[in-house]
C-alpha positions as CSV (number, residue, x, y, z in Angstrom):
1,X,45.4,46.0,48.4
2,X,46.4,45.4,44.2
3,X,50.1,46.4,43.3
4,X,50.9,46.0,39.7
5,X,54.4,45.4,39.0
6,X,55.1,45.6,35.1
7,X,58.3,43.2,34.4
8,X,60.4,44.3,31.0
9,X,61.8,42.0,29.3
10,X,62.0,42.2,25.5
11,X,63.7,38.8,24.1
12,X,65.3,36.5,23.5
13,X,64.0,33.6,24.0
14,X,66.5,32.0,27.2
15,X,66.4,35.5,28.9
16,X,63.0,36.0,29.1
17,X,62.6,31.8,30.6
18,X,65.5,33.1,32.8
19,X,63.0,35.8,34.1
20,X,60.0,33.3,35.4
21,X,61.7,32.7,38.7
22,X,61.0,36.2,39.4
23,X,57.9,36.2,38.0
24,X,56.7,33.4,40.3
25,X,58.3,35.1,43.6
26,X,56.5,38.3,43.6
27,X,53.0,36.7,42.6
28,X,53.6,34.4,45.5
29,X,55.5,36.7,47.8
30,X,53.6,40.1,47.9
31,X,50.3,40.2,49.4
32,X,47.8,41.9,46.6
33,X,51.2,41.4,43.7
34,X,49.1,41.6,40.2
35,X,51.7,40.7,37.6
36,X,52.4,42.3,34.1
37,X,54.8,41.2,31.7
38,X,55.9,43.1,28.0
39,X,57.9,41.7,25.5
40,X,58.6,41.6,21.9
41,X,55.4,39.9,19.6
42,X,57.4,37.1,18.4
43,X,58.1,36.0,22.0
44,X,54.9,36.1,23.3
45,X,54.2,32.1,23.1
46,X,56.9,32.2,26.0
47,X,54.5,33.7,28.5
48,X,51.4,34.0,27.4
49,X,50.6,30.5,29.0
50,X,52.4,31.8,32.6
51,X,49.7,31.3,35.3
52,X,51.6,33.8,37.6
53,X,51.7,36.4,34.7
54,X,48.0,38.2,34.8
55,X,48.5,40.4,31.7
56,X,50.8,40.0,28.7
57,X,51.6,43.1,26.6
58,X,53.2,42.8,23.3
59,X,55.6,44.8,21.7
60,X,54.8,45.1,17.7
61,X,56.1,47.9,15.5
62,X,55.4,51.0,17.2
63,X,57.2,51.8,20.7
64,X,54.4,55.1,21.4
65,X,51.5,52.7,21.2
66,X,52.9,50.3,23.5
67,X,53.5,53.5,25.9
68,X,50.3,54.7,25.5
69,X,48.4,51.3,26.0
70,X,50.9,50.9,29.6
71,X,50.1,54.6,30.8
72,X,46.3,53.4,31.1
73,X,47.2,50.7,33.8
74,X,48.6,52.7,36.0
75,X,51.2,50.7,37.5
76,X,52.8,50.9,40.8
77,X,56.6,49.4,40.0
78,X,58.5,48.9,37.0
79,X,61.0,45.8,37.1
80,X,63.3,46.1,34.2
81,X,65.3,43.3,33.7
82,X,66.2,44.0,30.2
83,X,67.7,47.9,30.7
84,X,68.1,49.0,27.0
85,X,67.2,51.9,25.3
86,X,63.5,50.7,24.9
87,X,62.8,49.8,28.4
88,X,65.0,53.0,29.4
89,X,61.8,55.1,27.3
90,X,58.9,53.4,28.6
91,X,60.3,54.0,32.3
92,X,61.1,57.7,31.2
93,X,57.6,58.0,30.0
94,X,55.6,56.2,32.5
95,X,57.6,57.9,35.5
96,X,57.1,55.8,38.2
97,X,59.1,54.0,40.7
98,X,61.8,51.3,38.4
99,X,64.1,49.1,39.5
100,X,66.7,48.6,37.4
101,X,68.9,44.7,36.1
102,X,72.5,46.1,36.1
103,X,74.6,44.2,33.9
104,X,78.0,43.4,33.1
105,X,78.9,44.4,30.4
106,X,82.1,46.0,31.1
107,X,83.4,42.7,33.2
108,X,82.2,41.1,29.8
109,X,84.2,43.4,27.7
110,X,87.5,42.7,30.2
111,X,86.9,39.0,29.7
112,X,86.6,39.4,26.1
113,X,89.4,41.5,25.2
114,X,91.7,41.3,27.6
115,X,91.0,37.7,29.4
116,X,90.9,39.9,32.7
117,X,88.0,37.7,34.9
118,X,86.2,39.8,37.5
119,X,82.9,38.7,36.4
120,X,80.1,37.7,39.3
121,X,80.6,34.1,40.6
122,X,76.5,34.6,40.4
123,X,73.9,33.2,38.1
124,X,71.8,35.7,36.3
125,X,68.9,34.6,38.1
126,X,70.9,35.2,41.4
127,X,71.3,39.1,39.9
128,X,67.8,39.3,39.2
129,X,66.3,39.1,42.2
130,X,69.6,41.4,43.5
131,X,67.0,43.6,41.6
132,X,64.5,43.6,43.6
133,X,65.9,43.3,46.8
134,X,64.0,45.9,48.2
135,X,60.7,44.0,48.2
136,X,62.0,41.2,50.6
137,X,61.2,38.5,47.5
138,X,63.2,35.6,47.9
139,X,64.3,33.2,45.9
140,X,62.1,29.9,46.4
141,X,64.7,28.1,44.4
142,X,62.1,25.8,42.6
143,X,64.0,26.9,39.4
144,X,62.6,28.2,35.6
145,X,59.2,27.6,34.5
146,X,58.1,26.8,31.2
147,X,54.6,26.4,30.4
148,X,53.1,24.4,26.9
149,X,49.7,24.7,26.1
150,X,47.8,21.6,26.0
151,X,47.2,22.2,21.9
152,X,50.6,22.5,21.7
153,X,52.1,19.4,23.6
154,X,53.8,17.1,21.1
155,X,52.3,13.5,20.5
156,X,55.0,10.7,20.6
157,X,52.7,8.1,18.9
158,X,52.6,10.6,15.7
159,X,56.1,10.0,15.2
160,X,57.9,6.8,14.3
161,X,57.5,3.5,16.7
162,X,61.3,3.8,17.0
163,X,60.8,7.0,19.1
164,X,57.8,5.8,21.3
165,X,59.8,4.1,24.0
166,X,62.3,7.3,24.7
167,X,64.9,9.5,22.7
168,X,67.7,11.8,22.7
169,X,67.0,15.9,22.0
170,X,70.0,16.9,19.8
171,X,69.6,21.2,19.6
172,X,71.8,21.5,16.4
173,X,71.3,25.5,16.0
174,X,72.0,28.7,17.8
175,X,71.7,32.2,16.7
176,X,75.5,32.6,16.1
177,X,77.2,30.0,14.1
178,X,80.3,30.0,16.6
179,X,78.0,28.7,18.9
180,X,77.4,25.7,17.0
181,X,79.4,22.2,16.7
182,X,80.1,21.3,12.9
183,X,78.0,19.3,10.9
184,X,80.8,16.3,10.9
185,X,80.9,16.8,14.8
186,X,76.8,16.6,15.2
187,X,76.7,13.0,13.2
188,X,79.1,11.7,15.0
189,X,77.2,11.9,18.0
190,X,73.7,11.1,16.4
191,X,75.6,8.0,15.5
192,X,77.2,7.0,18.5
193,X,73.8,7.4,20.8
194,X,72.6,4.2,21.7
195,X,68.8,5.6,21.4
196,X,66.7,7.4,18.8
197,X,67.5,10.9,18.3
198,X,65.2,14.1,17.5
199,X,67.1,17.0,15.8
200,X,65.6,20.7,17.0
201,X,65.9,23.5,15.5
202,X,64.6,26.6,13.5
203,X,63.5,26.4,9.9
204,X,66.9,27.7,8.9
205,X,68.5,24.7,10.3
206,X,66.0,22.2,7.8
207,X,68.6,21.6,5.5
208,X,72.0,21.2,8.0
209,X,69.8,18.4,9.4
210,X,69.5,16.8,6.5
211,X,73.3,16.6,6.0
212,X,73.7,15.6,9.7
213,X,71.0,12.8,9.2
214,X,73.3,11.6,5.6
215,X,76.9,11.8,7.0
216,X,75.4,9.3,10.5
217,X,74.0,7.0,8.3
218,X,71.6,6.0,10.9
219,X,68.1,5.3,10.5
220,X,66.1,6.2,13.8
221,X,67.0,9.8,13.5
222,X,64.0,12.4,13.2
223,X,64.2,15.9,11.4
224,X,62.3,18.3,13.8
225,X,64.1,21.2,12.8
226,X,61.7,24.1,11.5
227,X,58.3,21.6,11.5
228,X,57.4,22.3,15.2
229,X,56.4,25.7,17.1
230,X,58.4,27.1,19.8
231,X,56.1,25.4,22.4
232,X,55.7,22.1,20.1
233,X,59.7,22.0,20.5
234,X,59.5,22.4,24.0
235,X,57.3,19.9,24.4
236,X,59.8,17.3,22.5
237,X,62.5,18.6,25.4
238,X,60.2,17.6,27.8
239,X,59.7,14.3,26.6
240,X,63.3,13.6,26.1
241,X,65.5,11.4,28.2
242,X,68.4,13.2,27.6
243,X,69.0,16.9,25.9
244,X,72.0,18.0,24.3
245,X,72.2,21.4,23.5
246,X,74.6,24.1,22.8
247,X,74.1,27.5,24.3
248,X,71.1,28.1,23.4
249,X,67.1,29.4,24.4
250,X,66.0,25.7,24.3
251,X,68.7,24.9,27.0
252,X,66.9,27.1,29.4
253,X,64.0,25.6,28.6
254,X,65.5,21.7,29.1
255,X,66.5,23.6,32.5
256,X,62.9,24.3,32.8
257,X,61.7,20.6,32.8
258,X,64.5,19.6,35.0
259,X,66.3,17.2,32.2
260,X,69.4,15.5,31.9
261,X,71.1,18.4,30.0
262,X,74.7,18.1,28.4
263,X,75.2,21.7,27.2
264,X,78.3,22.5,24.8
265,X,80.1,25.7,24.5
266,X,81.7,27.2,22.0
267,X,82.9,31.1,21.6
268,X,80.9,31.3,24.7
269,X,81.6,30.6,28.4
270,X,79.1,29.7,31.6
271,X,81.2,31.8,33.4
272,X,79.0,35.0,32.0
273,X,76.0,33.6,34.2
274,X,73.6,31.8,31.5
275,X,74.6,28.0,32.3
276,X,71.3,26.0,33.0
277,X,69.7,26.8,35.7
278,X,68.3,23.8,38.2
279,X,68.8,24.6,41.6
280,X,69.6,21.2,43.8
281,X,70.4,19.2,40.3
282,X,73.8,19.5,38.2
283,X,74.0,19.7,34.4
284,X,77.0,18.8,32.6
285,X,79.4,20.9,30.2
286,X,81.7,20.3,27.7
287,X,84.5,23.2,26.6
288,X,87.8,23.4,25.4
289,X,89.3,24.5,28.2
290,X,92.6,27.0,27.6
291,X,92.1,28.3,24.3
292,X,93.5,32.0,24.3
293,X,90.7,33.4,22.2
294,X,88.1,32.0,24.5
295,X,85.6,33.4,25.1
296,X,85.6,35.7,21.5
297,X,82.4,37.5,22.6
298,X,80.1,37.5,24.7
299,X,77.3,36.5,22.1
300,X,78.7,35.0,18.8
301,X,79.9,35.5,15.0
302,X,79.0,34.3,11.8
303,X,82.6,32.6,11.7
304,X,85.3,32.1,13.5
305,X,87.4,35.4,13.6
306,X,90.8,32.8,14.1
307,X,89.7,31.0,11.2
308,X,90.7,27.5,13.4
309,X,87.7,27.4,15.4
310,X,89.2,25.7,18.0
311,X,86.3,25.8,20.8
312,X,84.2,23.2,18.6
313,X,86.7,21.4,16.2
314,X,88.8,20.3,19.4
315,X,85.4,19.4,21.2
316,X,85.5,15.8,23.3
317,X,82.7,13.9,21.1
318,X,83.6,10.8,22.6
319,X,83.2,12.3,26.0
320,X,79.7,13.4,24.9
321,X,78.7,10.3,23.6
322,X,80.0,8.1,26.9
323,X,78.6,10.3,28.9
324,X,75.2,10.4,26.6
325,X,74.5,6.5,26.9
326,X,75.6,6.5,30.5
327,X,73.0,8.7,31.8
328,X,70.5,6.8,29.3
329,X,71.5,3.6,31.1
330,X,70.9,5.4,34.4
331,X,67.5,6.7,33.5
């Protein structure tokens, strides 16, 4: 007997790779389990591609079209692992059974504000499937999945002979700038890899590249950033020997692909649950550990609001490097 579960979950892009473990488990798991999955247009290239997904609906302008298009399945289940206003409407309006991600943000706010921790000692993939409990799913804990179409998967003979024999994924950009190491900070790492580097990023980080490649001075360093699709960059994690990220969607998807991933936090902390997730396999962080302003928010500003910016300027790079070319040696 068919039971369609429809799973909400609007952006961005690392929460909605956070979701595929979930995904997976109730395809598998549930006898007759046809899957359905809405999000927002622009993220659609994070799904569409999903084997255990049978249906993707997209999310465009108007919310009442995407309601009316959902009423015609006639779905048995509503997962909600967003729980915002807009997946709070389409449950109101389909009305039947939801079960519902509970978040934290009140133990956020405490951590924030008032450096009071009583935040979950739990990944968010641990709370997720606390969300659907009630169906017996278990976690299989094979981890996230990410998958690339094969139009999409990134030739490493098109870029420069320097790169064909392995490389180092540097993410440089994050939605929030204090998020981000500065530009000084980023070279000095490209320059103290002993590989090739890649640079990834959005189109709006085309230019900071640029600058980071200038201030290295070093020659086997490629400007990704803003050339490649979502999947296309993806596909140049994959590939990678190493990934170095800050917190970021693409560190979810290095989690993905199982890499070598040295993450780096800024106005952020793993403590609120979105460290890389590889169940059996560590990852490695790097934080400036007893700063009083840290975290500042749970998601980020445009600056620093202590004007120092601390979490990044006092940021081991050394450390990072070492520990870069170690794991390269290791590989």
């Amino acid at each position: 007997m068919k039971v369609k579960f429809l799973i909400v979950r609007f952006s961005s892009i690392g929460d909605i790779v956070l979701t595929t473990p979930i995904i997976r488990c109730i395809k598998e798991q549930i006898d007759g389990a046809e899957v359905h999955f809405v999000t927002k247009k622009q993220y659609a290239s994070l799904v569409i591609q999903n084997p255990y997904i049978d249906k993707v609906h997209l999310l465009e302008t108007n919310l009442n079209d995407l309601i009316k298009h959902l009423k015609e399945e006639n779905f048995d289940y509503i997962i909600d692992l967003h729980h915002n206003l807009r997946s709070t409407i389409i449950k109101l309006r389909l009305r039947i059974l939801s079960f519902t991600f509970k978040k934290i943000n009140f133990q956020k706010w405490l951590m924030v504000f008032l450096k009071k921790n009583i935040l979950p000692e739990k990944h968010v993939v641990t709370r997720y499937f606390e969300t659907i409990s009630k169906f017996d799913v278990k976690n299989d804990n094979k981890g996230l999945d990410f998958f690339i179409e094969q139009k999409n998967e990134a030739n490493l003979f098109t870029f420069p002979l320097a790169f064909h024999n392995g490389y180092v994924a540097l993410v440089i950009g994050a939605r929030h700038f204090t998020k981000q190491l500065p530009e000084d900070k980023l070279s000095q790492i490209c320059k103290g890899i002993e590989m090739p580097v890649i640079m990834l990023g959005g189109q709006e980080d085309l230019e900071k590249a640029e600058r980071i490649i200038e201030l290295s001075n070093k020659s086997e360093i490629f400007n990704a950033c803003g050339g490649y699709n979502l999947q296309q960059s993806a596909s140049i994690v994959r590939q990678a020997k190493v990934v170095i990220t800050h917190d970021t969607g693409m560190m979810h998807i290095a989690a993905a692909f199982k890499k070598n991933i040295i993450s780096i936090w800024g106005n952020t902390i793993p403590e609120f649950g979105m460290y890389p997730y590889i169940p059996n396999m560590d990852y490695y962080k790097f934080e400036v550990e007893g700063l009083k302003c840290r975290p500042c928010s749970k998601l980020g500003y445009k600056k620093c609001p202590k004007k120092h910016f601390n979490c990044m300027n006092m940021q081991n790079i050394k450390g990072i490097i070492d520990l870069s070319n170690r794991l390269l040696k290791n590989d």
